[in-house]
N, C-alpha and C positions, 0 to 999 in steps of 0.2 A: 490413536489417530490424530491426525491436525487438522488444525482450523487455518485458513489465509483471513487476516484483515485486513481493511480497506484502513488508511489511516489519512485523512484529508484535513484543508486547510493545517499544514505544518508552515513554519515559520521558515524561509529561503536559509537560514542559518541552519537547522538542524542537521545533524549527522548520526549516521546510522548508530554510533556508541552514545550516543543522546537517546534514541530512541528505544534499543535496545536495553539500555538502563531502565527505562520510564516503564516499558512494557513486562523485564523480568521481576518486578515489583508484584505480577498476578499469576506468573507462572514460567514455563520453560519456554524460551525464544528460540525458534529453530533456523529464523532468516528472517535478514531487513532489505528491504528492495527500496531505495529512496528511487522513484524518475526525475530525473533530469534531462531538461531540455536537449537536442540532440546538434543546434550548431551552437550552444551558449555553454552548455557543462552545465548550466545554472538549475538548482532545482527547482521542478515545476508545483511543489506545494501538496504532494502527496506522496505515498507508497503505500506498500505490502508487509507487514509483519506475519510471520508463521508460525503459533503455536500451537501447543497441546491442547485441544479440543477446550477442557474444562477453563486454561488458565483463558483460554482465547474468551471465552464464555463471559468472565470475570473482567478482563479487561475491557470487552465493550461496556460491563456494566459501570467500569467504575472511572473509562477516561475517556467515551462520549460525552461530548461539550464539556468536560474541564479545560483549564487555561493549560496552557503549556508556550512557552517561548514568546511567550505575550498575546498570543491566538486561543481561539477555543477550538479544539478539534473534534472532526467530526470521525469517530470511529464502529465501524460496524463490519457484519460478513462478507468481504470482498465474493461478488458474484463471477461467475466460471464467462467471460467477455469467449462467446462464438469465433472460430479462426475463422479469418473472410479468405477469400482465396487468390487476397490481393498478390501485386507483381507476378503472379505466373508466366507465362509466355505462352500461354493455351491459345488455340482459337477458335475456342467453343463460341464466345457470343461476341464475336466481332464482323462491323456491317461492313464489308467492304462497298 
């Protein structure tokens, strides 16, 4: 089974084969999700790493608050974010 990490404060230079390096050091890397700003490209200073359960385990314990890229990052169990049920076109709760 896998773990999603939360991996925040990353340094606007990093790149997924940066991260994926750093994090295949605790175990198997299944997917790097860097977000990036959506009219800039630029990234927005965090993502998602997705490992095997134990190495995910390992990695929070061993690269919460280390330095990386000249930052110290903040990494822990990305939480499951609620789908909202923005943009639909419903008109369940609209006042006319």
């Amino acid at each position: 089974m896998s773990k999603k990490l939360y991996v925040g404060n990353l340094s606007f230079n990093s790149t997924e084969d940066d991260i994926r390096t750093q994090f295949s050091t605790y175990g198997e890397v299944i997917s790097v999700n860097l977000i990036t700003d959506r009219e800039t490209g630029r990234l927005r200073g965090f993502g998602f790493v997705e490992m095997d359960e134990e190495g995910a385990r390992a990695a929070i314990a061993g690269m919460d608050g280390q330095e990386f890229g000249g930052r110290n990052l903040k990494v822990n169990e990305a939480e499951d974010k609620p789908r909202s049920g923005g943009g639909g076109g419903g008109r369940g709760d609209r006042r006319w």
